[in-house]
C-alpha distance (Angstrom), angle and dihedral (degrees) to the residues before:
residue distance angle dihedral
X1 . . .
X2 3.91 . .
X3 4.03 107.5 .
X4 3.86 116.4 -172.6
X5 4.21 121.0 -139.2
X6 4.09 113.3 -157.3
X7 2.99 115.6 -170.1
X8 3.67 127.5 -148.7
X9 3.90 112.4 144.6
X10 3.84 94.4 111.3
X11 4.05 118.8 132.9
X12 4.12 86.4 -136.7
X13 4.00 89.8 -139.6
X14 3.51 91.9 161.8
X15 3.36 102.8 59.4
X16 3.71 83.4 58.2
X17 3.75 100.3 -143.8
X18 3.93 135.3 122.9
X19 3.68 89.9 -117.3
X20 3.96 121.8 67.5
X21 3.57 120.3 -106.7
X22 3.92 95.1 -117.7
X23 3.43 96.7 53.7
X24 4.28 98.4 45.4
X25 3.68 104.4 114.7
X26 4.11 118.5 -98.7
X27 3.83 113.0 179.9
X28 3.87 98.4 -18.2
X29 3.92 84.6 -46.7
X30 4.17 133.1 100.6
X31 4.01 99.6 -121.4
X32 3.87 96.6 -108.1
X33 3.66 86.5 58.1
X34 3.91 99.9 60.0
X35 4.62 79.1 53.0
X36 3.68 91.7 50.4
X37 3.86 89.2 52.3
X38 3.52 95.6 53.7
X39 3.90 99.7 38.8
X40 3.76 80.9 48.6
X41 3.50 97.9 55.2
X42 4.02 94.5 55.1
X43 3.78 111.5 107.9
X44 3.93 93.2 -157.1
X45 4.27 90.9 62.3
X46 3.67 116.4 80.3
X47 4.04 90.9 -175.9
X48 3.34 160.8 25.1
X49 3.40 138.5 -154.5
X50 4.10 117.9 -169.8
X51 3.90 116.0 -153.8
X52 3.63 115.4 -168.4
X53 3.86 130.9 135.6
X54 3.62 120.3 -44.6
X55 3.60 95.9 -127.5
X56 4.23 92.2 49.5
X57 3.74 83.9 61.0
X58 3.72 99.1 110.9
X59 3.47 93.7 30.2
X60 4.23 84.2 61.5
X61 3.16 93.8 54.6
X62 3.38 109.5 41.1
X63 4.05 97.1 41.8
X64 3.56 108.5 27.5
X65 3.88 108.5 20.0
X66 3.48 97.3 44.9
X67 4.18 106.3 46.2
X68 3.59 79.6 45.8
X69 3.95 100.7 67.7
X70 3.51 92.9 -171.6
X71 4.47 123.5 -168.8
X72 3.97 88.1 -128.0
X73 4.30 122.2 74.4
X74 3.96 102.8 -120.0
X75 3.36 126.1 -147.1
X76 3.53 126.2 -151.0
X77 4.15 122.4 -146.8
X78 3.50 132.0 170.0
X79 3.93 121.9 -115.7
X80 3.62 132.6 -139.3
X81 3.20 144.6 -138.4
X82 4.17 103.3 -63.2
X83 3.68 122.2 25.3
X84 3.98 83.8 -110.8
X85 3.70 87.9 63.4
X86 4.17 92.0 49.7
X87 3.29 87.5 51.9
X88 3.84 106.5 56.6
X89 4.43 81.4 40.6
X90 3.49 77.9 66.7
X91 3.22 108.1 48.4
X92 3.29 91.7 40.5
X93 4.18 86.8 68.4
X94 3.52 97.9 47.1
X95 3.84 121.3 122.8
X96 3.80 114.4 -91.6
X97 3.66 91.9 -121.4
X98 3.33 99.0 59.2
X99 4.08 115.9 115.4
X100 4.03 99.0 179.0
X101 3.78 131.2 30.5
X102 3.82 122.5 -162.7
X103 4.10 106.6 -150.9
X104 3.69 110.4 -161.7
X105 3.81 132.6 164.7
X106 3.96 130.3 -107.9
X107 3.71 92.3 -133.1
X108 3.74 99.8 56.9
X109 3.56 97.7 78.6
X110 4.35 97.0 163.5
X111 3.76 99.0 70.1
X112 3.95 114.6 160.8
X113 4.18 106.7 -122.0
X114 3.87 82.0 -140.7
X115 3.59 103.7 43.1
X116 4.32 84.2 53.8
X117 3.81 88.3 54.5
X118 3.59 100.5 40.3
X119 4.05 86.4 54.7
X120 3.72 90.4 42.1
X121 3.81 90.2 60.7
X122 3.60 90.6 37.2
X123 3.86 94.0 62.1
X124 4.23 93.2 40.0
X125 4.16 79.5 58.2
X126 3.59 105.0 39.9
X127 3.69 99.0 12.6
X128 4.08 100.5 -125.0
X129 3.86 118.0 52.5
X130 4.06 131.3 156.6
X131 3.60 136.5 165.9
X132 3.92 115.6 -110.1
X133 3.89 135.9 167.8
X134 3.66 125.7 -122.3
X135 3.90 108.8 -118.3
X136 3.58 116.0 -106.0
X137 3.60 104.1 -177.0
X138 3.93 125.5 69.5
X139 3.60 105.8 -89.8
X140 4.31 119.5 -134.7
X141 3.82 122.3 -160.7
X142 3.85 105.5 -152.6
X143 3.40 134.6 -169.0
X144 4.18 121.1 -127.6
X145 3.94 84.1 -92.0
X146 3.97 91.0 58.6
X147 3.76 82.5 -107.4
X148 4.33 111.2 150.3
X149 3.42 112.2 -121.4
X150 3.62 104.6 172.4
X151 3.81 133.6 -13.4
X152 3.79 100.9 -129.1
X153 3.98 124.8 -137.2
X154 4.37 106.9 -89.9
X155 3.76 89.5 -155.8
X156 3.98 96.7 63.3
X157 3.76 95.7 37.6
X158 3.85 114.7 86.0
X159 4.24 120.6 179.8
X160 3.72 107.0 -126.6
X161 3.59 130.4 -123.0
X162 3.74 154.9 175.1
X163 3.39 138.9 -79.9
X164 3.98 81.5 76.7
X165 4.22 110.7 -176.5
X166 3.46 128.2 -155.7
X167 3.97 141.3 170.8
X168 3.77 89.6 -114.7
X169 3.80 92.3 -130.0
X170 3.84 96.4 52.9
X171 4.61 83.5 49.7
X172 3.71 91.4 44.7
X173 3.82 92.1 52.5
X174 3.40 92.4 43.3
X175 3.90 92.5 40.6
X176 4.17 84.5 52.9
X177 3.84 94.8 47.6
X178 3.57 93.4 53.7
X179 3.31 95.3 52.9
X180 3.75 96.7 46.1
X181 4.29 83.5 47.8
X182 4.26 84.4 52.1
X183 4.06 81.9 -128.5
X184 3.44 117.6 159.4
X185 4.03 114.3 -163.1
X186 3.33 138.5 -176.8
X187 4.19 101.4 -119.4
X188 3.19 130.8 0.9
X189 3.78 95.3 -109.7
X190 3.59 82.8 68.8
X191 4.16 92.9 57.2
X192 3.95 92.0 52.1
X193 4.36 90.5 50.7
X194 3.78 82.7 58.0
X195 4.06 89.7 64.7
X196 3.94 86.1 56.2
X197 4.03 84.3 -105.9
X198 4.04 122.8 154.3
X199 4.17 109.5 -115.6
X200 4.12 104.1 -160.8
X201 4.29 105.5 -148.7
X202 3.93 117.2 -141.1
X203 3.67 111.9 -156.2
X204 3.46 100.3 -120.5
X205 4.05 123.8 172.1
X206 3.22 142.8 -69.0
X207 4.08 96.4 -135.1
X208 4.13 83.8 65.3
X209 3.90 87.7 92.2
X210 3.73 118.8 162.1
X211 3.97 110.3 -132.7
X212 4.09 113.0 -136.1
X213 3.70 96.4 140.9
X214 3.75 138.0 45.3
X215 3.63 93.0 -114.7
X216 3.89 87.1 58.0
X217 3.83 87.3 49.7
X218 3.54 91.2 54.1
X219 3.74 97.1 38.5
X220 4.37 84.8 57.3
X221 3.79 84.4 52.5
X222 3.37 95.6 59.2
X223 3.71 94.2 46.4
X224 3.59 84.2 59.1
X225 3.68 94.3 47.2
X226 4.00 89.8 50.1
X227 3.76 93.7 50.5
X228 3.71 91.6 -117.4
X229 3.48 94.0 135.3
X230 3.78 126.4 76.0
């Protein structure tokens, strides 16, 4: 069974506004709700499991989950304090039959339906699989001073991104290591290269851009405004 994590317990502090940045309005919709659509709509995930803060729980269900009336059962988790630690919550509520686990964030609301199952297959084949861009600009290693160091290779460098894939044995090991290490990362992808594990990159898209700021918001509206998004 393929289950899906979204994750949307973020504090948004750098979009600097009193509302958090899953919940700003995109469309008519908060911005986790335009990720639960398309995660929803995928035939190969069974289900989902929605982490956002504990104390937005009724406020989930109640004013997103519920106007939505979504195909897929949803089940709502509470995060904690770094997305790493929202992420193992939700794993740790997954269904027991569940072989592969798609982990996804709330604020990445443009997600290509084929680029999710092309990474889903990926992982159940390889085991580890996300979607990543090719860097197109020229890439500077700095030191803390702002000092260039070295100008890095574009052609072997590749931005990250969600959907991220994973056999959900291989994440929860890596998940459960991490947190015995006390390392903190910044994906999960990240976590399962520090068993010594293989992580397969799908090109994915460039239009899968995940919003933090209000420049980002307003860059996704006019994505939307250009018909650039399916």
């Amino acid at each position: 069974m393929v289950s899906a994590i979204i994750v949307a317990a973020g504090k948004g502090l750098r979009m600097e506004g009193v509302v958090p940045k899953q919940y700003l309005n995109l469309e008519g919709y908060p911005l986790v709700s335009h990720s639960l659509i398309k995660i929803d709509a995928c035939q190969q995930i069974e289900d989902i499991v929605l982490v956002v803060p504990e104390k937005d729980m009724d406020y989930c269900q109640n004013d997103i989950l519920s106007p939505l009336k979504l195909q897929k059962n949803i089940h709502l988790v509470s995060g904690g304090e770094h997305r790493q630690t929202s992420v193992y919550n939700g794993l740790l509520a997954i269904g027991h039959n569940t072989t592969t686990v798609v982990i996804h964030d709330g604020v990445r609301p443009f997600i290509c339906s084929e680029h999710l199952t092309s990474c889903i297959i990926g992982a159940k084949d390889c085991g580890a699989c996300i979607l990543a861009v090719q860097a197109g600009d020229t890439l500077k290693q700095v030191d803390p001073s702002g000092v260039i160091k070295k100008t890095l290779p574009r052609d072997t460098v590749w931005l990250a991104q969600t959907p991220q894939v994973f056999q959900y044995s291989l994440i929860m090991k890596a998940h459960e290591t991490a947190r015995q290490d006390g390392f903190i990362g910044t994906d999960d992808a990240l976590l399962v290269e520090r068993l010594g594990e293989n992580v397969q990159v799908v090109e994915g898209c460039k239009t899968n851009i995940k919003i933090t700021t209000k420049e980002d918001l307003a860059i996704a509206q006019a994505m939307l405004d250009a018909g650039l998004i399916a």
